[in-house]
C-alpha positions in Angstrom: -49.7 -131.3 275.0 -51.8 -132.7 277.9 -54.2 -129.3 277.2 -55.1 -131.4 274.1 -57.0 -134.4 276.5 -58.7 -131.7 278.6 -62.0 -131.9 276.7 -62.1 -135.8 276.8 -61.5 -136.2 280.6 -64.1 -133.5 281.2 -66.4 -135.4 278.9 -65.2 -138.5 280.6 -66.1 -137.4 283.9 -69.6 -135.8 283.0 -70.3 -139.1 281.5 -69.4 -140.7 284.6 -71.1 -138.2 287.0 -74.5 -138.4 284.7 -74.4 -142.4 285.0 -73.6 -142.9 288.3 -74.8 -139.8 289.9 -78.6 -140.5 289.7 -77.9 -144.2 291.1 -75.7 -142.8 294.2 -78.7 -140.2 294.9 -81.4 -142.8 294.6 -79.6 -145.2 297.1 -78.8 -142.3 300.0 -82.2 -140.5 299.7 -84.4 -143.2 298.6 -86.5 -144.7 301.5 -85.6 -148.1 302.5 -88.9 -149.7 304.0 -89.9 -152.9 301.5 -92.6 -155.1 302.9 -93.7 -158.6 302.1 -96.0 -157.4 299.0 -93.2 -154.5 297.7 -90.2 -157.7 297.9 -93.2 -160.3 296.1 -92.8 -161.4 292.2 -95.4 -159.8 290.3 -96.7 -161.9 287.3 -99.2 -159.7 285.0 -101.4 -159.3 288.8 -101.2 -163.3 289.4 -99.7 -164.9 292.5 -96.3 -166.0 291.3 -96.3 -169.6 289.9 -92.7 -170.4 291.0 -90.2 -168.6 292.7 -88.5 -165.9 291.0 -85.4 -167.4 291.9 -85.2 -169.9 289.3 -82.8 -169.9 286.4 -83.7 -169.8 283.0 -83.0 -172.9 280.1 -80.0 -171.9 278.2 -81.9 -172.3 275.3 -83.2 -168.9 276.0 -80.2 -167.2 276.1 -79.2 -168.6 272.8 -82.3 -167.7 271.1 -82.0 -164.3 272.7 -78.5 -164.0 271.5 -78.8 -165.7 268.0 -81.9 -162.6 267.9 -79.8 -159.6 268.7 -77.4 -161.0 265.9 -79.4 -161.3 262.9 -81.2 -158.4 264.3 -78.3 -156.3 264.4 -76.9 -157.4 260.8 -80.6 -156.8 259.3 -80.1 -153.2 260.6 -76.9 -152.9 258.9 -78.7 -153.2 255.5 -81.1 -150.1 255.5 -78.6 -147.9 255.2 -76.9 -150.2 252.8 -79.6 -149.8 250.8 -80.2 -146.4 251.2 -76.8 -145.1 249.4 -76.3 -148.1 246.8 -76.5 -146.8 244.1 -73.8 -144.2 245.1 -71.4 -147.2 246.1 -71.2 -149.3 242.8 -70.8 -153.2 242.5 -68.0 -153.3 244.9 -70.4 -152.4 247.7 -73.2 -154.7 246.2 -70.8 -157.9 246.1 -69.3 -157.3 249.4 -73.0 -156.8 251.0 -73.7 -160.0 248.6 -70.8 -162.1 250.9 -72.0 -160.4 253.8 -75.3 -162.0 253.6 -74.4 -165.3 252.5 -72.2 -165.7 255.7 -75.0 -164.6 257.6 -77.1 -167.5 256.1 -74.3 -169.8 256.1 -74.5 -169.2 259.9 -78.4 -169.1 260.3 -78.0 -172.7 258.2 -75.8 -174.0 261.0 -77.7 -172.8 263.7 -80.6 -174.5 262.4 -79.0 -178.0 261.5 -77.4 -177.9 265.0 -81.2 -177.4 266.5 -80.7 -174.2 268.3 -83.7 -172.4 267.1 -85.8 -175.8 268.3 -87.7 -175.2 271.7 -89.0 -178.1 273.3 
């Protein structure tokens, strides 16, 4: 029975090997001789303003975040779209709900200010 779970270890471990492998190699053989310039924040061939130590405004991460999401749903609707007409209503008045949650949700983001930058 284990025979069965042979293919996925392998394919488990090659994953593995393939992701980490390249990393491992680069740290051992890489040289390790950074100077001042190599170790200095590079802004578009400017000296750096500030330090590149300095965190960013939440607000970024949120607008970041709120992007992926109604990114990620808008992708979610090509293919929709694409086989429609082979789904029926069911599939229209689902995606139809679908899409009013998802402005339901942009509504609330926008009433609670999270897509205002000051």
């Amino acid at each position: 029975m284990l025979n069965n779970y042979l293919p996925i270890l392998m394919f488990i471990l090659v994953g593995i090997l393939v992701g980490v492998g390249p990393l491992l190699m680069g740290y051992f053989l890489g040289p390790h001789h950074p100077d001042k310039d190599k170790n200095a924040p590079y802004e578009c061939g400017f000296e750096a303003f500030e330090t590149a130590r300095l965190k960013f405004d939440v607000r970024f991460y949120l607008v970041a975040i709120l992007f992926i999401v109604f990114d990620l749903e808008i992708a979610f609707l090509f293919p929709w779209a694409v086989v429609l007409n082979d789904l029926g209503m069911t599939a229209f008045w689902v995606m139809t709900i679908f899409l009013g949650i998802l402005v339901v949700g942009f509504i609330y983001e926008w009433k609670k200010g999270a897509l205002e930058w000051e």
